[in-house]
N, C-alpha and C positions, 0 to 999 in steps of 0.2 A: 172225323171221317177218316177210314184207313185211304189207303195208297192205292189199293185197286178200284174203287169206287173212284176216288179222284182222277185216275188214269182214265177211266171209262167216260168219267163226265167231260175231262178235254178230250176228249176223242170222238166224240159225240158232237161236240160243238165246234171241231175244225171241220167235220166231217160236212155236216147241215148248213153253214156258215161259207164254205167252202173259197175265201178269201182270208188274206194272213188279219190275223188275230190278234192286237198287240196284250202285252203280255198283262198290261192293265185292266183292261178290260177279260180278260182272265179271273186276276185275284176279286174284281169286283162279284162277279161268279163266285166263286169261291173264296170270299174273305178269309177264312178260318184257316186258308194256309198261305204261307208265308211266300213273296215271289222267287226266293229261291228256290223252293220246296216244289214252287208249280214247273220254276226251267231243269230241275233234278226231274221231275217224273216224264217234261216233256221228253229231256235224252233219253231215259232211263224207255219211252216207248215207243222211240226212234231207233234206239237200238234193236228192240225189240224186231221190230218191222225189217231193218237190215239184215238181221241174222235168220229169221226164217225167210227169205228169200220171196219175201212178200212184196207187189204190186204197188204199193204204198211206202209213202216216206212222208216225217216229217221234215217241214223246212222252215228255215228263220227266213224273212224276207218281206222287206217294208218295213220294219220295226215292228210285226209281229211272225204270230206260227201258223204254217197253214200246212195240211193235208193235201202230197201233190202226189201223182200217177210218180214212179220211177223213169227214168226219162229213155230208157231201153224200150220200153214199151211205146213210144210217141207216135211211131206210126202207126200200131192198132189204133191205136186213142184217136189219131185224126182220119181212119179211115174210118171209126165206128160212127165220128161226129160228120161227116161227108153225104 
């Protein structure tokens, strides 16, 4: 499986998931790549999200990765849940 399908498939599943992820449960998803290989793509599309100045961020927290709003944005986010 290349790199961009992998990025896509964690990104998809912190997305729909929407609680931290540990990273086990991860490779069990994706056995065929290695748990470094999976915490290299998650920076690798955390970065991503910070450089384009995107609404999203990944984050480590709880012992695994979860898909959070940027935290700039909190009071839309609690006025739209209101």
């Amino acid at each position: 499986m290349d790199a961009a399908r992998a990025t896509g498939i964690l990104e998809a599943v912190l997305f729909v998931l929407g609680q931290p992820v540990p990273l086990k449960r991860l490779h069990e998803l994706l056995p065929e790549l290695e748990p470094q290989t999976l915490r290299e793509l998650l920076r690798q599309l955390g970065d991503a999200y910070a450089a384009g100045q995107h609404a999203l961020r990944i984050q480590e927290v709880a012992g695994g990765y979860q898909l959070v709003t940027h935290e700039d944005l909190a009071p839309w986010v609690k006025q739209a849940l209101e």
